[in-house]
C-alpha positions in Angstrom: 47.1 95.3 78.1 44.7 97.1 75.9 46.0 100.3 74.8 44.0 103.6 73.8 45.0 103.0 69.9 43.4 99.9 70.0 39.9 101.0 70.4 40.8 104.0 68.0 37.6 102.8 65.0 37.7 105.7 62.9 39.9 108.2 61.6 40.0 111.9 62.9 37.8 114.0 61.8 39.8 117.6 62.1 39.3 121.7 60.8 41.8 124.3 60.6 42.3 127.7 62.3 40.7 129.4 59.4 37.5 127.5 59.5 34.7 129.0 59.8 32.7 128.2 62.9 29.4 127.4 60.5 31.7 124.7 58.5 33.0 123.4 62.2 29.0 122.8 63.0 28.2 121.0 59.8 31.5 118.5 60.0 30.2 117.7 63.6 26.5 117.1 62.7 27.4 114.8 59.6 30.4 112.4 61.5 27.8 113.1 64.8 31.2 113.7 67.1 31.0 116.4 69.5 35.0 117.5 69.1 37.2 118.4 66.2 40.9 118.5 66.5 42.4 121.9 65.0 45.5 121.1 63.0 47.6 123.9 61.6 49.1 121.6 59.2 50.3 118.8 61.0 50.6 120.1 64.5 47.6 119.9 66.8 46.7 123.4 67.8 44.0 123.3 69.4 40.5 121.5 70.5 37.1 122.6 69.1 34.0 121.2 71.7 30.2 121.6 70.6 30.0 123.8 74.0 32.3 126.6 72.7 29.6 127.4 69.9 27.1 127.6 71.8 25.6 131.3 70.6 28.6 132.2 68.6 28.3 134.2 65.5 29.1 131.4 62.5 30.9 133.5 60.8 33.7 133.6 63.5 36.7 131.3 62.8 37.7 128.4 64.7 40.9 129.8 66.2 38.8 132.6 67.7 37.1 130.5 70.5 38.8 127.0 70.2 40.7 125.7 73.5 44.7 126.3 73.2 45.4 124.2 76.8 44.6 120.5 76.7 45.8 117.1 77.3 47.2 115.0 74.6 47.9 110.9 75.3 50.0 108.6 73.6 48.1 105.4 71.3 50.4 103.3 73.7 48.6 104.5 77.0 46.5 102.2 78.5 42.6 102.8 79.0 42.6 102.6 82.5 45.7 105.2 82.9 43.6 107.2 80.0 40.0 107.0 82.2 41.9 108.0 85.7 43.1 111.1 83.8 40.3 111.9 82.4 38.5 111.4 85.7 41.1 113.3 87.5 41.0 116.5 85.0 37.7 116.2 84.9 37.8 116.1 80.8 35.1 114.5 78.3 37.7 113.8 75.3 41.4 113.3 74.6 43.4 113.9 71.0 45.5 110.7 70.2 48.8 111.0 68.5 51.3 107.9 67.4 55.0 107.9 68.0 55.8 110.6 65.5 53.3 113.0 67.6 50.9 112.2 64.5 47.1 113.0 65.5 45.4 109.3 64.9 42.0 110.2 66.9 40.0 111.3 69.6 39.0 109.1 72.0 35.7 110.2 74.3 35.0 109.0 78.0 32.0 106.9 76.4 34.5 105.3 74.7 36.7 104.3 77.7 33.2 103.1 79.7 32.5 100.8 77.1 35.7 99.2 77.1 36.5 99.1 80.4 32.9 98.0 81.5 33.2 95.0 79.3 34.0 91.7 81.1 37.8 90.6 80.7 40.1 88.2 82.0 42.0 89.0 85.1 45.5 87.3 83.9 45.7 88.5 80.0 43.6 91.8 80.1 41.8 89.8 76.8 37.8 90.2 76.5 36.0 86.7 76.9 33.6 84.9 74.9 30.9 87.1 75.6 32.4 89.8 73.5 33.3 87.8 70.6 29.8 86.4 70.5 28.8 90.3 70.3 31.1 91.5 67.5 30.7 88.1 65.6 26.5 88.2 65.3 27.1 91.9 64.5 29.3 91.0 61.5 27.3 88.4 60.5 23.6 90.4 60.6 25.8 92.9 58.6 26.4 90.3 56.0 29.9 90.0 56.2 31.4 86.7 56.6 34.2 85.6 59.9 36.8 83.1 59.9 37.7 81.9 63.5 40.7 80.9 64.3 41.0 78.2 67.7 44.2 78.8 69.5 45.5 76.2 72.4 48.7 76.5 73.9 50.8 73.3 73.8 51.3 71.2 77.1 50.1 74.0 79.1 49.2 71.8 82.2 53.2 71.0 82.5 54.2 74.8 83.1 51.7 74.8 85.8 52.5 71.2 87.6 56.7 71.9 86.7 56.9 75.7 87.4 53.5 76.5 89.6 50.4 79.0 88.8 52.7 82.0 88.5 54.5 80.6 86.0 51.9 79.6 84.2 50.0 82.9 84.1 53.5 84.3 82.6 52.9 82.0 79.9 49.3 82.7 79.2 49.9 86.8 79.5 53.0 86.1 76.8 51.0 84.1 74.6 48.1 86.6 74.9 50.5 90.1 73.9 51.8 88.0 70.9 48.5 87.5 69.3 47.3 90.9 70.5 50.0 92.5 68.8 49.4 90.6 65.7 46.0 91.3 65.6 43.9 94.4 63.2 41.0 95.7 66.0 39.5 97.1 62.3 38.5 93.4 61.5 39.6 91.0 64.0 38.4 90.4 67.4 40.7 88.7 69.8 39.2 87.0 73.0 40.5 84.6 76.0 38.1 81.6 75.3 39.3 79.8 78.6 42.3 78.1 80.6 45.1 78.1 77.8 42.5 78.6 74.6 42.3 81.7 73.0 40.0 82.8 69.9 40.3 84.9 67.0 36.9 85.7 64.6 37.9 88.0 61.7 36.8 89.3 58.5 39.6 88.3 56.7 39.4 85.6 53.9 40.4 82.4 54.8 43.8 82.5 52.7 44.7 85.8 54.7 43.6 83.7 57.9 45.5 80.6 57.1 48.8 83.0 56.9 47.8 84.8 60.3 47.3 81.8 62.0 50.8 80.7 60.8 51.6 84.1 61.8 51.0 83.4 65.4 52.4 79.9 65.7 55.7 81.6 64.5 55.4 84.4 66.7 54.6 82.1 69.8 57.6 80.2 69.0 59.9 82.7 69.6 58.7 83.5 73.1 60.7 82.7 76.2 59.8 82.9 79.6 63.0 83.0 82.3 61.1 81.1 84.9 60.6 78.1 82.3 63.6 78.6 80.0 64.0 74.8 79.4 60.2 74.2 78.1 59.3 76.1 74.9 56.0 77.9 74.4 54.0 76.5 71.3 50.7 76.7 70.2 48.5 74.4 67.6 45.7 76.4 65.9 42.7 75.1 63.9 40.4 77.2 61.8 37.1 77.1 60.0 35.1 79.8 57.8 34.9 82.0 55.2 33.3 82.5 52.2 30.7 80.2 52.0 29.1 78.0 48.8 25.9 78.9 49.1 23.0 80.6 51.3 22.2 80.2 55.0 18.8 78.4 55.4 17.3 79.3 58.7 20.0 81.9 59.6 20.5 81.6 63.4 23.9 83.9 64.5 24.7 82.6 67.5 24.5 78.6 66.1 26.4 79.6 62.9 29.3 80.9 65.4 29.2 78.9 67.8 29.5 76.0 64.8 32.6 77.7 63.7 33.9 77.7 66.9 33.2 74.2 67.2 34.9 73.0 64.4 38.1 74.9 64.2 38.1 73.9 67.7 37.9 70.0 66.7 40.4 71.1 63.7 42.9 72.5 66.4 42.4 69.3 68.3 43.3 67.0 65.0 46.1 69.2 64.6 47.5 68.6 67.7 47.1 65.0 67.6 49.6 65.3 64.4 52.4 66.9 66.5 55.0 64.9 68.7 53.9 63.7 72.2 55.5 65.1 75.3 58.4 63.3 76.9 56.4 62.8 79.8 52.7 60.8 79.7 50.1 59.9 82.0 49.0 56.7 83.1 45.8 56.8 84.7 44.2 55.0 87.9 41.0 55.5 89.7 40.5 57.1 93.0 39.2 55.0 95.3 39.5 57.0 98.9 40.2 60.4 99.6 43.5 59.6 100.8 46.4 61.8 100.2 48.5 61.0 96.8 51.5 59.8 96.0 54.0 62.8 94.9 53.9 63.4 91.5 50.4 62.6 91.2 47.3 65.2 91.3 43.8 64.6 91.7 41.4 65.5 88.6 38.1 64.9 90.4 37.7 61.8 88.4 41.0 60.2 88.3 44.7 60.4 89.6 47.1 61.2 87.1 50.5 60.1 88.0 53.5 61.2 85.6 56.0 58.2 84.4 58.1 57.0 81.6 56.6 57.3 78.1 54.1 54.9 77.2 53.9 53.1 73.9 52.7 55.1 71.2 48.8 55.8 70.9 47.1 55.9 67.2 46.0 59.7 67.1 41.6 59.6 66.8 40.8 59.4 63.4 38.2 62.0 62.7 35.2 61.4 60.4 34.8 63.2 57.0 31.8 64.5 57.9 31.9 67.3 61.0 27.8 67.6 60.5 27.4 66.2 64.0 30.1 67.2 66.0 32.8 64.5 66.5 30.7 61.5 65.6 27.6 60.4 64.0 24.1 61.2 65.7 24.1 57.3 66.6 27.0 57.1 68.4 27.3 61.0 70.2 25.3 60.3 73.0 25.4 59.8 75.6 28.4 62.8 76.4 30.0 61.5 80.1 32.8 63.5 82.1 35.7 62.1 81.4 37.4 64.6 83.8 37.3 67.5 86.4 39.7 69.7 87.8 38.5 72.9 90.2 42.0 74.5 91.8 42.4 78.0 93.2 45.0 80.6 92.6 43.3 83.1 96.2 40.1 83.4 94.9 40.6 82.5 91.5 39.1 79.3 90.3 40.4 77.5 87.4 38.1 74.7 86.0 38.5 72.0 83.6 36.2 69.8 82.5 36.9 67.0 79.6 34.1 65.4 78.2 34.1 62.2 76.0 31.6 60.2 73.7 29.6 56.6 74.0 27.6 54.7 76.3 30.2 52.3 77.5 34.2 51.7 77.7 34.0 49.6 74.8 32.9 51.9 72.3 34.6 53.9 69.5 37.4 55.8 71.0 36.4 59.8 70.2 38.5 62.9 70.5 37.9 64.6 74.1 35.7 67.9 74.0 37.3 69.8 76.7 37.1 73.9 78.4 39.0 75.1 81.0 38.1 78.0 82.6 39.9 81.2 84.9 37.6 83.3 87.0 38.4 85.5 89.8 34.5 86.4 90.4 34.2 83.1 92.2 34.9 84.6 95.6 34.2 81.3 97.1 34.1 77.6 96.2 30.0 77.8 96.1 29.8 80.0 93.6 32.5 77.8 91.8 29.5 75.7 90.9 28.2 78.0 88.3 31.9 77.8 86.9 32.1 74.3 86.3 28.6 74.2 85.1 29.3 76.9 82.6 32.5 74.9 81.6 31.2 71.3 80.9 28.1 73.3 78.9 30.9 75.2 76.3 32.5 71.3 76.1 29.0 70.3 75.8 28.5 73.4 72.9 31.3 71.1 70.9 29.7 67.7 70.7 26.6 69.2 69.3 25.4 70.0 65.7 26.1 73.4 64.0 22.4 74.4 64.5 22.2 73.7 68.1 23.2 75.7 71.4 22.3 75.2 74.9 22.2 78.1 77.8 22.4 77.7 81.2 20.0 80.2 83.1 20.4 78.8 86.8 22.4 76.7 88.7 21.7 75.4 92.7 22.4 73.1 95.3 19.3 72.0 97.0 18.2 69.4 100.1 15.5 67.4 99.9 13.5 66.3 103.1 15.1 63.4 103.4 18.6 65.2 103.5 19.5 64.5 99.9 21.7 67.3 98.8 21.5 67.2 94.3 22.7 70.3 92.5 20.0 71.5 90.1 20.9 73.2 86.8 17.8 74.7 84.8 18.6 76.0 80.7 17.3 76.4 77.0 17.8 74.0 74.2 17.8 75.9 71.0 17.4 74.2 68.0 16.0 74.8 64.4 13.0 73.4 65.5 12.8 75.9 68.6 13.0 76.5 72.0 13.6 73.4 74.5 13.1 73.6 78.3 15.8 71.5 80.1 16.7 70.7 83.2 19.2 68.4 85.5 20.0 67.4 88.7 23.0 65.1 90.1 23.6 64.2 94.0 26.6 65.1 95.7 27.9 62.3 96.5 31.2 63.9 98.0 31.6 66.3 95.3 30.0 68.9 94.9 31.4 70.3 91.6 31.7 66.6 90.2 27.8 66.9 90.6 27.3 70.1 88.5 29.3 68.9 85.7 26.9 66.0 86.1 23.9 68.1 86.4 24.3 69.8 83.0 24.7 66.3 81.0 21.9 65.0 82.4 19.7 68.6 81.7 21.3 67.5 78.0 21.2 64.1 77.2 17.9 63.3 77.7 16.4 66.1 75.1 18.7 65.2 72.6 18.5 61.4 73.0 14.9 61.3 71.6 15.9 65.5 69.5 18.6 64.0 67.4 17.1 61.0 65.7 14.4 62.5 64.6 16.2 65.3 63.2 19.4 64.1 62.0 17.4 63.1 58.5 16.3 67.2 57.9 20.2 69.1 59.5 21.2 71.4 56.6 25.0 71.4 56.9 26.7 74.9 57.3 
């Protein structure tokens, strides 16, 4: 859980006893805070507020008016126990001291409304993607250069289908305090991407990256969870960035991150690919009927999966050497088809999968899968679960596409027809270094209503970028 330290950006600005109350103005105008800690050495003596200056003589000193009676919290409180005592007290600001009763900063109730306003998911207490995206184009319009780093937990789905949801949120809050505790809020930004992926933009260099990301996959090692003490907890991270060769034609933020994204994503993914297979592998077979399954088997949406012996070895996907257009060359991307769906619920938390793959028919290229899975306890019922799968398969989408590209999704609907055709309609932008693309999809439900919005955004896709991508794949500036 975030912790009042953690949001802690600058360091305190603090006068003595013996200041003069002119000095006191000055040091608040220039760092433009409206309290100053009063430290009588070390020790915190007192708190210094704009409002007790209001028409007092400047030459007065600080310990002549300051406030002797306040609260001080720990950097280990959370925010929320912070906010409900500042709500209760009816107080605007709090001193911060560290173990050693150290003063490390003031923290305002601004500060606490920001934080706690921002969305965040409900099992870790991490910020989503939507805050990454925020810091990351801030960094970047500032000139600085990120590294991301693309975290997936190992075998993930197996704590779930062995040990059961509960289990498996153990795991993902575990995972999630290991890399928060490794993390610098200075110049990282840490952010639960989806289902078992997390996702770490910083402004260190790519060497000091490469030994934080080894960092974690240490640190994860060594975890162990009770209720699952006979499966180990691993993750495989991938990362792209830093400093780059030359300069950014055509700047666009959001593209260059979510291209980062993208390919440590895919480098996570060929990592993976590298490590030993699971005891335990799937064998696959369609779902004809809706009939109940066999045990041991669960439906997907698209496909039973049913547990057995290990199969024969499968050759890992070889990746090209270019990444230019995602995981294969223009000619061969499209069209993107859902490989697989899952929509399951945990009360009224959803949690969405979607796997994508590449080609126009069976017989094509093998590709590596771009998959997002997705946790949301917003969707207070299974319609609104619609926009949830639609948001996942558009962030697999986001992976297949090239670096200067990125799709939004501004609506999503079920709709009749008059002849009692029910289609779910899905309505976006295509943004490109070209411009700004209209799209739009629609898929019938055809007994599956989430199926259909999965299906919805690739058609709102594919077509656009069918006739998009030949003609520009000749004039893409790489990253």
């Amino acid at each position: 859980m975030k912790t009042v330290a953690d949001i802690l950006r600058f360091p305190p600005v603090w006068v003595n006893p013996q200041h003069r109350i002119e000095s006191a103005i000055w040091l608040m105008r220039g760092h433009d805070v409206g309290c100053l800690p009063v430290l009588e050495g070390s020790e915190l003596v007192g708190l210094l507020l704009d409002r007790h200056m209001l028409g007092v003589d400047p030459n007065r000193t600080v310990a002549e008016v300051m406030e002797c009676n306040f609260f001080v919290v720990s950097g280990t409180m959370s925010l929320r126990q912070a906010a409900e005592l500042m709500t209760r007290e009816r107080i605007g600001r709090l001193p911060v001291v560290d173990e050693q009763n150290r003063l490390i900063g003031v923290i305002s109730d601004g500060d606490l409304l920001a934080e706690l306003s921002r969305p965040v998911n409900p099992i870790t207490g991490l910020p989503l993607s939507d805050t990454l995206q925020e810091w990351a184009i801030e960094q970047l319009r500032g000139g600085k250069e990120i590294t991301v780093l693309f975290v997936d937990v190992d075998d993930f789905g197996q704590f779930n289908k062995r040990y059961g949801h509960v289990v498996g949120d153990t795991v993902l809050r575990s995972v999630a305090n290991g890399l928060r505790a490794l993390i610098d809020p200075q110049i990282d930004l840490l952010c639960h991407y989806g289902g078992d992926e997390f996702c770490v933009a910083t402004l260190r260099t790519a060497e000091q990256t490469a030994a934080l990301g080894e960092r974690i996959q240490c640190e994860v090692a060594q975890l162990r969870v009770p209720a699952a003490r006979e499966h180990d907890v691993t993750v495989t991270v991938g990362q792209r960035g830093g400093r780059r060769t030359r300069e950014r034609e055509h700047i666009h933020y959001l593209a260059t991150l979510n291209n980062l994204i993208n390919l440590a994503s895919q480098d996570c993914m060929a990592r993976k690919a590298d490590k030993p297979r699971p005891i335990l592998t799937a064998t696959t077979e369609k779902v004809g009927s809706p009939m109940p399954l066999e045990p041991g088997c669960r439906a997907t949406g698209v496909e039973a999966v049913a547990f057995g012996p290990p199969a024969a070895p499968e050759a890992p996907p070889v990746l090209p050497e270019s990444t230019e257009w995602g995981l294969a060359p223009p000619g061969e991307a499209l069209p993107l088809r859902l490989r697989a769906l899952e929509v399951s619920w945990t009360g009224t938390t959803a949690h969405v999968h979607v796997e994508l793959e590449q080609g126009s028919d069976a017989g094509a290229r093998r590709q590596p899968i771009f998959a997002h899975s997705y946790d949301r306890s917003r969707a207070a019922d299974r319609e609104e679960a619609l926009s949830l799968v639609a948001e996942a398969t558009l962030i697999a989408v986001r992976r297949a596409l090239p670096s200067d590209f990125d799709v939004r999704l501004e609506e999503t609907r079920r709709t009749a027809s008059p002849d009692g055709e029910t289609r779910v309609t899905v309505v976006g932008q295509l943004v490109t270094g070209e411009g700004t693309h209209p799209i739009t999809g629609s898929a019938p439900v055809e007994g599956d209503a989430y199926r259909a919005a999965a299906a919805a955004v690739l058609d709102a896709v594919n077509r656009p970028l069918e006739t998009l991508l030949p003609s520009l794949a000749a004039t893409a500036a790489p990253h």
